[in-house]
C-alpha positions in Angstrom: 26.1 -1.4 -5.1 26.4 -5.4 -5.6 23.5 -7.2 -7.7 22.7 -8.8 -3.9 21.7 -5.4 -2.8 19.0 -5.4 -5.5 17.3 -8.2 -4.0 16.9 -5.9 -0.9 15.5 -3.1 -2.6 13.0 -4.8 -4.6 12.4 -6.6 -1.2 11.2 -3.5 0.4 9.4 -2.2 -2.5 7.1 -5.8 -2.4 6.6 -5.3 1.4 5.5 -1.6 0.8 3.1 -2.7 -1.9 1.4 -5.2 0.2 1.0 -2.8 2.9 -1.0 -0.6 0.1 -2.6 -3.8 -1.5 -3.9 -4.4 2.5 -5.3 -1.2 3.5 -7.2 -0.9 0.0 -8.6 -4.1 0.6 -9.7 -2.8 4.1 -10.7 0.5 3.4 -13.2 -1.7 0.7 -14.2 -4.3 2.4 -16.1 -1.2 5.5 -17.0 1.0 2.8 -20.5 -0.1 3.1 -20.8 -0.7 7.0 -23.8 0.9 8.2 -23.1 3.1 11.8 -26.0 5.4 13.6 -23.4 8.1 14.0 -21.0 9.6 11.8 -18.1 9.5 14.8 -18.6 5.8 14.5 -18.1 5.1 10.9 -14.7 3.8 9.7 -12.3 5.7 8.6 -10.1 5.0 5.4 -6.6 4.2 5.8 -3.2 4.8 3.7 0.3 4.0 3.7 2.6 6.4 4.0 5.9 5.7 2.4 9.8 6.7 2.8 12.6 6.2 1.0 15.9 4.8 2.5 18.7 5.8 1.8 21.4 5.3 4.2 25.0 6.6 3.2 23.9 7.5 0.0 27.1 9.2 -0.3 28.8 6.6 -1.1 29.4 6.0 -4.5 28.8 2.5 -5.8 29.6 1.5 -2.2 28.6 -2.0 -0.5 27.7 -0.4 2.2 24.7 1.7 0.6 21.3 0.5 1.8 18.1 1.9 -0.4 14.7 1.0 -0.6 11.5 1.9 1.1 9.6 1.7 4.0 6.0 2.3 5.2 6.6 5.0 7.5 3.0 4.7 9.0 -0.4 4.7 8.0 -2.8 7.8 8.6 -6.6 7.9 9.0 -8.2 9.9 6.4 -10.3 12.4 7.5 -13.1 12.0 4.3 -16.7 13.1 5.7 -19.1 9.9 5.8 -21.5 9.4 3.2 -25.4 10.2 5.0 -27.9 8.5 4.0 -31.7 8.9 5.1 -33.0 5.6 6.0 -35.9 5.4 9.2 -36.7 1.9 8.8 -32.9 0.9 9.9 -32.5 -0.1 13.5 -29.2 1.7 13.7 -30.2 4.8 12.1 -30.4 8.1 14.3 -33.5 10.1 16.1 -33.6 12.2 12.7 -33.4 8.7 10.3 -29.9 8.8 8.6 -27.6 6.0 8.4 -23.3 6.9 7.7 -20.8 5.4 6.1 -17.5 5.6 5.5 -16.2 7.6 2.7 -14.4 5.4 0.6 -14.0 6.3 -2.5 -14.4 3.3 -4.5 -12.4 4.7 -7.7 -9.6 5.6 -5.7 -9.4 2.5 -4.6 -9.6 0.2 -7.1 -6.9 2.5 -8.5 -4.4 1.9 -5.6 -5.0 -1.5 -6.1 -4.1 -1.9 -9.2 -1.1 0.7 -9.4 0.0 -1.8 -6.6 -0.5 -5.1 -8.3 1.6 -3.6 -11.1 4.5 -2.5 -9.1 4.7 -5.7 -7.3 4.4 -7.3 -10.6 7.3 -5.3 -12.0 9.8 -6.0 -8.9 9.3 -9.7 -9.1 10.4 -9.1 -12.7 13.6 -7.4 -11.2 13.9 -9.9 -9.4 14.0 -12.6 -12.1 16.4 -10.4 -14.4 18.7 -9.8 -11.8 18.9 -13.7 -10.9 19.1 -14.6 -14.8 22.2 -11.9 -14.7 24.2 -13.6 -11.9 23.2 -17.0 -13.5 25.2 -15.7 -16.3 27.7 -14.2 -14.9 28.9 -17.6 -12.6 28.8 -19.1 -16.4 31.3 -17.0 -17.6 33.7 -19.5 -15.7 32.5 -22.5 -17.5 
């Protein structure tokens, strides 16, 4: 595997990251929308991730391709939060207002496991430029 293949990788692994980075910003930003029925409330959403690994039999090949993808992202199926509130204008005949159940905790820590993974492939990145800097000065 060339140095060039790195940039891939670490390429993928950024794109993943923001697809994490996204849907925990989504999932936070409805956690506190108010709905009359619980079949209405929003549901949280994840990344689901893959690894890629295409002719990993190939030793030290150029041909090898590795990285990750965002195989999809699934609705979680987390019961809303109820809440009994009769003055609301959306509440229900019985006075309860729903919504979703976001789990705040959760998500603050998917947000910052993803801030630090991005943060370490840019630094990747940057050592694996500084290496081929170095090695085209070996020539001079």
């Amino acid at each position: 595997m060339s140095l060039n293949a790195i940039f891939d990788i670490a390429g993928s692994a950024m794109a993943a990251e923001t697809a994490r980075l996204s849907t925990s910003a989504e999932n936070m930003g409805n956690a506190n929308v108010e709905m009359g029925s619980p079949d209405e409330v929003y549901q949280p959403k994840y990344p689901i991730f893959q690894a890629v690994q295409e002719n990993a039999n190939q030793w030290l090949g150029d041909q090898v391709k590795a990285g990750v993808k965002v195989k999809g992202i699934y609705e979680s199926d987390a019961e809303p939060y109820k809440k009994y509130s009769p003055n609301n204008p959306i509440a229900d005949e019985q006075g309860f207002v729903y919504t979703s159940g976001v789990n705040y905790v959760e998500e603050m820590a998917n947000v910052i496991s993803s801030s630090r993974s991005y943060q370490m492939n840019i630094e990747l990145l940057n050592t694996t430029k500084q290496l081929m800097q170095r090695t085209l000065q070996l020539g001079e």
